[in-house]
N, C-alpha and C positions, 0 to 999 in steps of 0.2 A: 803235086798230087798226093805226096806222104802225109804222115801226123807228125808234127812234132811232139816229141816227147817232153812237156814240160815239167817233168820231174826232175832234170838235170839243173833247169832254171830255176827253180825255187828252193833245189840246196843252195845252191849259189845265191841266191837272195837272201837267207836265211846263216849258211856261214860266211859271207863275205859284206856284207852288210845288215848282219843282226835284225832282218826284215820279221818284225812278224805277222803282221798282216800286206796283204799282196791285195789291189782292186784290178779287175780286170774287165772290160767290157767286152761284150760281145753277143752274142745269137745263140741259139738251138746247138748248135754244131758245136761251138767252143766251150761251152758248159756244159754240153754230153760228155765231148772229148778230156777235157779236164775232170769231168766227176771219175767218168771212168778209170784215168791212172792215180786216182786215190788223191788226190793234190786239193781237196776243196771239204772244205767242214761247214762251210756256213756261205748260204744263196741269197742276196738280197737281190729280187725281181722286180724290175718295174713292167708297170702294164700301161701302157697310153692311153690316151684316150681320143685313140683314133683307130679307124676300122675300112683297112685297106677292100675288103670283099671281092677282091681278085685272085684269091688263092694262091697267089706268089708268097705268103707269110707262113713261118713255120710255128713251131713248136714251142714254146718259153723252153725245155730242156729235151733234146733228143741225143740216142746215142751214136754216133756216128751217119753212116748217110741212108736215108732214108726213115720213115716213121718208125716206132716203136710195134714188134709184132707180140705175139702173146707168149712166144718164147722168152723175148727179152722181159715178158714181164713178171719172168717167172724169176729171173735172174734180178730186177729190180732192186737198187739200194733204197729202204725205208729216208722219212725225211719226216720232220717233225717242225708244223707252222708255230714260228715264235712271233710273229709280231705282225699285224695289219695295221699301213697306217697310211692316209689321204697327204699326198703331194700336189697341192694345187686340184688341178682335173686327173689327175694319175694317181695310182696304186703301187706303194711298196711293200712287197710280202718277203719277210725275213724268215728261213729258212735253213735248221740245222737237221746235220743226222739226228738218227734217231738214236737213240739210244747213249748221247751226249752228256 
């Protein structure tokens, strides 16, 4: 039920195997959780093109659990769209801080 802290993981990636780009897959949760302990410069999101409508589906980036309230959106890291581009039937949207 913890976070890991993947900060530990990516010096280790970065001094022990001179990593410097890392992909990681994952959901709402793991790209909140990762943006938040600072570990992520650059989002490339895909969107499918497919539309569950059961409201089981979250977020493309949420911070931890549950939605985004207006607190957190105060708190908000900026992000700045570098690139749309058509993948078959699917959308990938390239995504850096701002101020990069």
């Amino acid at each position: 039920g913890g976070v890991l802290d993947v900060s530990v993981l990516m010096r280790h990636l970065v001094e022990k195997h001179d990593a410097t780009n890392v992909m990681v897959e994952g959901g709402g949760r793991t790209i909140g959780e990762m943006w938040g302990q600072g570990v992520i410069d650059e989002l490339m999101v895909f969107v499918g093109a497919k539309v569950l409508g059961d409201g089981a589906g979250s977020s493309a980036m949420r911070l931890g659990q549950g939605a985004a309230s207006i607190e957190k959106m105060q708190r908000a890291r900026a992000v700045r769209l570098e690139a749309v581009e058509r993948v078959g039937d699917d959308v990938m949207m390239r995504w850096v801080k701002a101020g990069r």
